[in-house]
N, C-alpha and C positions, 0 to 999 in steps of 0.2 A: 218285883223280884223276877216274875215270868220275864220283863224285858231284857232284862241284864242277862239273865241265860240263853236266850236267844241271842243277842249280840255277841256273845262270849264264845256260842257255837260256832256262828257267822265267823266272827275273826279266826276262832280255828281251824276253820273249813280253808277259809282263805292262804292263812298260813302254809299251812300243808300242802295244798295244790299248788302253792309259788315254790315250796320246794319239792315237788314231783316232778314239776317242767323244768326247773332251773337248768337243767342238760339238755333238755328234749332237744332233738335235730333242728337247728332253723328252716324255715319254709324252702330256702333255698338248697338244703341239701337232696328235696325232693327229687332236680333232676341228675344228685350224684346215685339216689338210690335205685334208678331203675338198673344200676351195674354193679352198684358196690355195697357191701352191708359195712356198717362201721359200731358193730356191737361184739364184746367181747368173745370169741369163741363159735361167732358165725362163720358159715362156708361163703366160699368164695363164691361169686357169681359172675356175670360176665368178665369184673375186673374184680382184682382181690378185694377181701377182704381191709377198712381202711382203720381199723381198730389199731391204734400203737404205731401208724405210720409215719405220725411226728417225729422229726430230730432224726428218722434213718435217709439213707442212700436211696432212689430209686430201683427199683429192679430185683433188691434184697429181702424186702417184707415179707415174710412167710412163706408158702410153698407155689405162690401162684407162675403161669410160667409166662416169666415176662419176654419183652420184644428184646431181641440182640442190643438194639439201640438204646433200646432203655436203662438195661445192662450197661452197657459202655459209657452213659451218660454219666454217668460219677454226679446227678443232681442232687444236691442235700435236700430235703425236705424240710426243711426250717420255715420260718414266717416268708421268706425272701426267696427261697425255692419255689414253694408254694403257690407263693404269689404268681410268678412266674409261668411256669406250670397249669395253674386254673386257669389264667389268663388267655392261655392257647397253647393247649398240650401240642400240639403238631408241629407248630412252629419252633418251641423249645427244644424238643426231641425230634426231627425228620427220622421218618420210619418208624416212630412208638404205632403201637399198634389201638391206642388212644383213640379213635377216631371222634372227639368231643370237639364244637365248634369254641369250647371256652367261654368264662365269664367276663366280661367286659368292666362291668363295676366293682369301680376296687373298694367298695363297702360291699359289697355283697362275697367279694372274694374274704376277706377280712374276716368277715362273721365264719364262714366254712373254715377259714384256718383257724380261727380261737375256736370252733366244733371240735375240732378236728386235737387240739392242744388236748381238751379234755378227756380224750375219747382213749385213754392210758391206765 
């Protein structure tokens, strides 16, 4: 009987920790977080805040004060903006004020934008 409660604990430990991380930031969003927080209701930091950024325009996400260029970009933020965008913000936008060398790996980009879908 003792072993069955022990197993029973185990799988509910388990359970539960699979749904506490289910969200958790992937390892790669590590180097979007030294500028950006992407939690509800967090301040901005170096670059805005990236909570709810999905599916808007560039330049328009909350009160951060973006680059003219960035502004003018009319970039949607979709899977394909996104894409784009992680890939090599400098290049997409000349003049964003971005200075990020971008992700190279379009799995790695991939995983930050389905982060990023959630994060609403």
């Amino acid at each position: 009987m003792r072993n069955v409660s022990v197993i029973g604990a185990v799988l509910v430990a388990l359970a539960t920790t699979s749904v506490a991380h289910a969200d958790a930031a992937p390892a790669t969003f590590a180097r979007c977080a030294i500028c950006h927080n992407a939690e509800k209701g967090a301040p901005d930091k170096l670059g805005p805040n990236l909570w709810g950024v999905y599916g808007t325009v560039a330049g328009t996400h909350g009160s951060f004060g973006y680059s003219k260029a960035l502004k003018a970009s009319h970039l949607k933020l979709d899977e394909a903006g996104l894409d784009k965008w992680i890939e090599n913000p400098m290049a997409t936008v000349p003049g964003t004020m971005m200075s990020f060398p971008g992700i190279k790996d379009p799995a790695k980009r991939k995983e930050l934008i389905e982060y990023l879908k959630k994060q609403r």
